[in-house]
Biotite code that builds the C-alpha atoms (Angstrom):
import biotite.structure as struc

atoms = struc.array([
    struc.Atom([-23.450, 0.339, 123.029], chain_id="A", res_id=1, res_name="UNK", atom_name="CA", element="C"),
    struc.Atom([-23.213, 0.464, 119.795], chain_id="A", res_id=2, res_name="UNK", atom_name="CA", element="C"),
    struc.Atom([-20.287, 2.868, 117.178], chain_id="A", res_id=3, res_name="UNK", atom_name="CA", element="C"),
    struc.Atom([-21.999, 6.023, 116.537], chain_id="A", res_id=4, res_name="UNK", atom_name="CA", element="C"),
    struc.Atom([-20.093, 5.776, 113.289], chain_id="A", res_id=5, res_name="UNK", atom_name="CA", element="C"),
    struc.Atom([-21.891, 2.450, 112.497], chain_id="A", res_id=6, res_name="UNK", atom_name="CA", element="C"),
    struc.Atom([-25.656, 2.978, 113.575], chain_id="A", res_id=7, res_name="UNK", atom_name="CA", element="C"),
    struc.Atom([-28.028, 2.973, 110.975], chain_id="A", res_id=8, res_name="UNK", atom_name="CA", element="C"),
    struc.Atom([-29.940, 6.005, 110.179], chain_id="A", res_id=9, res_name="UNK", atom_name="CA", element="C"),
    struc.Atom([-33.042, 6.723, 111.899], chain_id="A", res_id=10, res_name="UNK", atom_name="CA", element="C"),
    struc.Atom([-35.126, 8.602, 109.523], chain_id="A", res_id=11, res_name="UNK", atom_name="CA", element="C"),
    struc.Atom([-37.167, 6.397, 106.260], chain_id="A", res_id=12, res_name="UNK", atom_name="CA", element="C"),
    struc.Atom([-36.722, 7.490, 103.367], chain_id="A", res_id=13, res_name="UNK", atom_name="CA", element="C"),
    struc.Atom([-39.061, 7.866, 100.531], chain_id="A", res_id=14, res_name="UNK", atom_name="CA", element="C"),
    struc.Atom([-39.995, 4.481, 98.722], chain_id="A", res_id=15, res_name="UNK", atom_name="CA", element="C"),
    struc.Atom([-36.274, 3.495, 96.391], chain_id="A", res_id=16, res_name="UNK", atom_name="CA", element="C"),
    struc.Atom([-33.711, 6.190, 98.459], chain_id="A", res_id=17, res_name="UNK", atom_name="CA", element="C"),
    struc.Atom([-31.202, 5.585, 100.428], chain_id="A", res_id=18, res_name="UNK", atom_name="CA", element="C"),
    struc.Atom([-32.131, 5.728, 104.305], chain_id="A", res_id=19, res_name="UNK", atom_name="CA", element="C"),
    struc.Atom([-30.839, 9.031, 105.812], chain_id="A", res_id=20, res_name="UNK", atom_name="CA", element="C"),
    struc.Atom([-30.559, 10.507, 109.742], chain_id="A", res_id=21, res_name="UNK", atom_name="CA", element="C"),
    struc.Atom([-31.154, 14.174, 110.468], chain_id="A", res_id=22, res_name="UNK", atom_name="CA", element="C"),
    struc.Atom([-29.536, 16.173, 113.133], chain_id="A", res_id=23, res_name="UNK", atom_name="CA", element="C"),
    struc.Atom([-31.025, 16.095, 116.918], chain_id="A", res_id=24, res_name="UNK", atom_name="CA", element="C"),
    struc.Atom([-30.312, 17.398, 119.753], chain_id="A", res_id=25, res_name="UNK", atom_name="CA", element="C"),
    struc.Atom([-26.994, 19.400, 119.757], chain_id="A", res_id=26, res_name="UNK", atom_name="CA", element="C"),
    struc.Atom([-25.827, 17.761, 116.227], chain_id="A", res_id=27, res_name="UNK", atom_name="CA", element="C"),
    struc.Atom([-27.155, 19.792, 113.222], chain_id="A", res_id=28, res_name="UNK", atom_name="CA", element="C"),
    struc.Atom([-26.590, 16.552, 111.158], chain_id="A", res_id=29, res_name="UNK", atom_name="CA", element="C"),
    struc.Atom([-26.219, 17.191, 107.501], chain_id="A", res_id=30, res_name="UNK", atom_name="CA", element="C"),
    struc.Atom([-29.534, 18.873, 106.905], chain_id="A", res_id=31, res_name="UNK", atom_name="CA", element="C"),
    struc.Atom([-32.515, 20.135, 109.432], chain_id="A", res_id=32, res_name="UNK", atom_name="CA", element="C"),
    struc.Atom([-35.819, 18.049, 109.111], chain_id="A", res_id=33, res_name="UNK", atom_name="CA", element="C"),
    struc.Atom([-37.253, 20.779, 107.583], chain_id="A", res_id=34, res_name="UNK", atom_name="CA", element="C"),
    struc.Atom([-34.262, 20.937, 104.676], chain_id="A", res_id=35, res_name="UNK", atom_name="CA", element="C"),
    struc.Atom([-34.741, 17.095, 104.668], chain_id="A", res_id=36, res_name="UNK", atom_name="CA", element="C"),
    struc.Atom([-38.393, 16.827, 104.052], chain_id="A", res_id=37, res_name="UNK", atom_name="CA", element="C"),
    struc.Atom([-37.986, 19.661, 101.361], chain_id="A", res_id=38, res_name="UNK", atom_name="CA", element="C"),
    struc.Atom([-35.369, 17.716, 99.725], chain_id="A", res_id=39, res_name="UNK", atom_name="CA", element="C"),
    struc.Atom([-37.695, 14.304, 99.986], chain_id="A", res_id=40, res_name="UNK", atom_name="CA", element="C"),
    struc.Atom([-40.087, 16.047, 98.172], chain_id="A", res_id=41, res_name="UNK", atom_name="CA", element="C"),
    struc.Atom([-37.664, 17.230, 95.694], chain_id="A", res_id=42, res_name="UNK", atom_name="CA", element="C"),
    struc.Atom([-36.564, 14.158, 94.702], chain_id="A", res_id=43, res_name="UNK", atom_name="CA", element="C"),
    struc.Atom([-40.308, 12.731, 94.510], chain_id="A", res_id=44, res_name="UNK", atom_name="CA", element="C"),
    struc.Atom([-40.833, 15.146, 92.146], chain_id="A", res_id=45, res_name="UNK", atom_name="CA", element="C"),
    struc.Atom([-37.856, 14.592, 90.037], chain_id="A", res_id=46, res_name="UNK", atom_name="CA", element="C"),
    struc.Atom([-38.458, 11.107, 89.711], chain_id="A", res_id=47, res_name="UNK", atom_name="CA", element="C"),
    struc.Atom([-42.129, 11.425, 88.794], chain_id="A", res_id=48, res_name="UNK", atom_name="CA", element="C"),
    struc.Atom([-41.205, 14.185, 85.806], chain_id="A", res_id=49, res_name="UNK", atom_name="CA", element="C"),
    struc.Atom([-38.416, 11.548, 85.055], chain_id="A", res_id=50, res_name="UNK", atom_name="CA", element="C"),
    struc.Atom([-40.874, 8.378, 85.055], chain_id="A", res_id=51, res_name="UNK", atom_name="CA", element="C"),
    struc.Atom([-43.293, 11.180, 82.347], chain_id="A", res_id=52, res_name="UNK", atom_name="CA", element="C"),
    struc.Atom([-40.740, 11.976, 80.460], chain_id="A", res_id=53, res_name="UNK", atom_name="CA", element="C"),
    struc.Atom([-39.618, 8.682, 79.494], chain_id="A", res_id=54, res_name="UNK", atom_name="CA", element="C"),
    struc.Atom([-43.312, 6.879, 78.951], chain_id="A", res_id=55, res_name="UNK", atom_name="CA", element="C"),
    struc.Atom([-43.363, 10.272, 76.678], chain_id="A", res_id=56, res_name="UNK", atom_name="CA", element="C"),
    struc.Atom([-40.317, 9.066, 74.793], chain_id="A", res_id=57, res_name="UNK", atom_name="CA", element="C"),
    struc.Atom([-40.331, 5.163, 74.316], chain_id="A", res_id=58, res_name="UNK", atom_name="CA", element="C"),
    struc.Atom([-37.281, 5.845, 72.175], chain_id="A", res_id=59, res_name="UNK", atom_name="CA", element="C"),
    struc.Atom([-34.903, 6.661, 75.055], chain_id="A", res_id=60, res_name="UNK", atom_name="CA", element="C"),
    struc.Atom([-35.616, 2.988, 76.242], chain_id="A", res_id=61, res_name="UNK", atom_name="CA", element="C"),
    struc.Atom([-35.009, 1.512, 73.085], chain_id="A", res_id=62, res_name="UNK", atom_name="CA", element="C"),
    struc.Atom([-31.411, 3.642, 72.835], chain_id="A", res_id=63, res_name="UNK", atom_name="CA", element="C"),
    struc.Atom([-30.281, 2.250, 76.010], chain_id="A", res_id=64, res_name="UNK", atom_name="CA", element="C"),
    struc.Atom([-31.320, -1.589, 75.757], chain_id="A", res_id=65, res_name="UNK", atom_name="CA", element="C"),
    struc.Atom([-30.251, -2.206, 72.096], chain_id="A", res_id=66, res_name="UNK", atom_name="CA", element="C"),
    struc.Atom([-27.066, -0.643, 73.757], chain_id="A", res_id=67, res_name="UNK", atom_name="CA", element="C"),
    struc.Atom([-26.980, -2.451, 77.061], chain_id="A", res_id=68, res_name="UNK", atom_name="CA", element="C"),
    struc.Atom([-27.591, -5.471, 74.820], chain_id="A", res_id=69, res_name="UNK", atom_name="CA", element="C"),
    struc.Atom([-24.746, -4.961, 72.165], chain_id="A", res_id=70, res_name="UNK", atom_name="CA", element="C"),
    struc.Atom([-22.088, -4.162, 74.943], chain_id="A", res_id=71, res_name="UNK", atom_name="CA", element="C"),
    struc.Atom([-22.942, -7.258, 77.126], chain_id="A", res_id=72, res_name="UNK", atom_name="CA", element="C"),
    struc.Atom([-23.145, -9.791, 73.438], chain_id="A", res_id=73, res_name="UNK", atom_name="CA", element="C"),
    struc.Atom([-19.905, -7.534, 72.477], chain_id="A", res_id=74, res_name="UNK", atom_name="CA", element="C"),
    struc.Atom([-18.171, -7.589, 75.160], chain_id="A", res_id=75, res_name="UNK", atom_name="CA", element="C"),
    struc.Atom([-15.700, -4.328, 74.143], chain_id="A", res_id=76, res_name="UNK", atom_name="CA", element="C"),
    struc.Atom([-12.528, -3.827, 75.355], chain_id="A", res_id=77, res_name="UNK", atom_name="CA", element="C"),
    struc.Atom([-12.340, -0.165, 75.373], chain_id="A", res_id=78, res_name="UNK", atom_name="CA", element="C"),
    struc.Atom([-16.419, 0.894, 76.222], chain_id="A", res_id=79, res_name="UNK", atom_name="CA", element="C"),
    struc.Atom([-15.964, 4.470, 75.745], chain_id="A", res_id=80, res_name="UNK", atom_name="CA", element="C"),
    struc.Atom([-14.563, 3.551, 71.798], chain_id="A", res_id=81, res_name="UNK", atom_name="CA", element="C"),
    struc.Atom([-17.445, 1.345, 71.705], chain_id="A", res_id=82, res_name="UNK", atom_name="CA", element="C"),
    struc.Atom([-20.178, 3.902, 73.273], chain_id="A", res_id=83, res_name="UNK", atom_name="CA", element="C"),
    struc.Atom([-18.736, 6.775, 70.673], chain_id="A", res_id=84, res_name="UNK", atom_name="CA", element="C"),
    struc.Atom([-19.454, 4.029, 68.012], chain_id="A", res_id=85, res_name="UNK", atom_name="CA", element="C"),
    struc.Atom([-22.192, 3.024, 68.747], chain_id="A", res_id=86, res_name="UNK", atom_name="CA", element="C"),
    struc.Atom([-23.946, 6.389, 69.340], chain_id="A", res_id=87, res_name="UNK", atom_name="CA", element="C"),
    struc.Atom([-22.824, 8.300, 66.108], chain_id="A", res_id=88, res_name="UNK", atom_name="CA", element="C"),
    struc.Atom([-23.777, 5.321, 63.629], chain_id="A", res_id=89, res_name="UNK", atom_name="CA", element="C"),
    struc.Atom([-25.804, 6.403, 60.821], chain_id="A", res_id=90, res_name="UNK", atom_name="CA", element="C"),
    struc.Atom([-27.679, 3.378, 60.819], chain_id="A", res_id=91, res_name="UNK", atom_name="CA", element="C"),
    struc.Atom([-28.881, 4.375, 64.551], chain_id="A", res_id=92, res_name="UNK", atom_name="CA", element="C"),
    struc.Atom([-32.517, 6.259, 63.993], chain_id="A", res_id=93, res_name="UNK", atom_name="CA", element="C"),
    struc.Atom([-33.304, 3.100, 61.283], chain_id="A", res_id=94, res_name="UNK", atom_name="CA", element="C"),
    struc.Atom([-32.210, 0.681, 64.040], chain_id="A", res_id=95, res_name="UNK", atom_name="CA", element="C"),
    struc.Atom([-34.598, 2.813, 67.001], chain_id="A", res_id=96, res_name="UNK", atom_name="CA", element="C"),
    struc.Atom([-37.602, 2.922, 64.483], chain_id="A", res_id=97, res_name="UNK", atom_name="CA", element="C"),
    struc.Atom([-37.486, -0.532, 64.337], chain_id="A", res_id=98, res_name="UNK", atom_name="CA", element="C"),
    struc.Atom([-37.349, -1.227, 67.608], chain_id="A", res_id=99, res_name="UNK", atom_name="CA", element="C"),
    struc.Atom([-40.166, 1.627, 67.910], chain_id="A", res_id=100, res_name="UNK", atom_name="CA", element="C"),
    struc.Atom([-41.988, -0.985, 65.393], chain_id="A", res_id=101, res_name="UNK", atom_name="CA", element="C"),
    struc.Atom([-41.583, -3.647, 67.261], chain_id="A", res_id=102, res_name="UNK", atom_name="CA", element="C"),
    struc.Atom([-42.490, -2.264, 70.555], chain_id="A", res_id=103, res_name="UNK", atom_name="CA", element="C"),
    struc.Atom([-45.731, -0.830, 69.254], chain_id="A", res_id=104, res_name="UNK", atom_name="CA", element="C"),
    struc.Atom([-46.505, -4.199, 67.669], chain_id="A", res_id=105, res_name="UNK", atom_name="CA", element="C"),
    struc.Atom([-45.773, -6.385, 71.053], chain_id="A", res_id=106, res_name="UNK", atom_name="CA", element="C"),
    struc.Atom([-48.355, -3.708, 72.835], chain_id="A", res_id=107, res_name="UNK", atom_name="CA", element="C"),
    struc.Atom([-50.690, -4.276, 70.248], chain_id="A", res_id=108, res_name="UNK", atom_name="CA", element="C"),
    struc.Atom([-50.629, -8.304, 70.830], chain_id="A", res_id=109, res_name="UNK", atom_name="CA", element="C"),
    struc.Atom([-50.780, -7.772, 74.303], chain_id="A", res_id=110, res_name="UNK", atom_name="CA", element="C"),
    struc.Atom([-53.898, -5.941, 74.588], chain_id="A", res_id=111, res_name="UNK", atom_name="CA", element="C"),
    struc.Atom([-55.588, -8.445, 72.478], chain_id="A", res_id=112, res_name="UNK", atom_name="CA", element="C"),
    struc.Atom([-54.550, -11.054, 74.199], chain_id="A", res_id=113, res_name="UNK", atom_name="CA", element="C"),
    struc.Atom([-55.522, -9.955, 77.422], chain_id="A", res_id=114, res_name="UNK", atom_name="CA", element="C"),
    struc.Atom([-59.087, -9.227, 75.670], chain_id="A", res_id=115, res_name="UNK", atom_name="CA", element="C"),
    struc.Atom([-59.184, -12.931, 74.865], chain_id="A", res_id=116, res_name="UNK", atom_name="CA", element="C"),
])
């Protein structure tokens, strides 16, 4: 038989969460199934109004890949002096628009070329 410690959990989780077991008979668990499915839901939720909010603002994407993409060229010792840099230079919003440009343009070239 196998370590209670080490099973698995029981219980699928929505699509990209972690697996999760709920209490059963004489072990309350961490949460009921009703507290469980509630919270399921919650997180569905979240993550949809997360998934709007950023195809609203193309502009968060753009801050965190032209970072993502200095730090790993950069390589920075210290990545919370480099972060604080990186974040309060002035030439930031010029550097987003144009990445804002770009963006736009590469949709714009897509679309015809899928007309083609």
């Amino acid at each position: 038989m196998a370590d209670p410690k080490h099973q698995q959990p029981q219980q699928d989780a929505p699509h990209g969460m972690e697996p999760y077991d709920v209490g059963g008979e004489g072990n309350l668990g961490a949460l009921s199934k009703d507290q469980q499915e509630k919270l399921n839901k919650y997180k569905i939720k979240t993550r949809i109004e997360n998934e709007k909010y950023l195809r609203e603002h193309p502009e968060v994407e753009c801050l965190i890949s032209g970072f993502l993409q200095d730090v790993l060229t950069r390589r920075p010792e210290n990545i919370r002096e480099f972060a604080a840099d990186h974040f309060t230079d002035s030439d930031l919003p010029t550097r987003i628009e144009r990445k804002l440009e770009d963006r736009q343009q590469r949709i714009k070239q897509n679309k015809f070329l899928q007309k083609v």
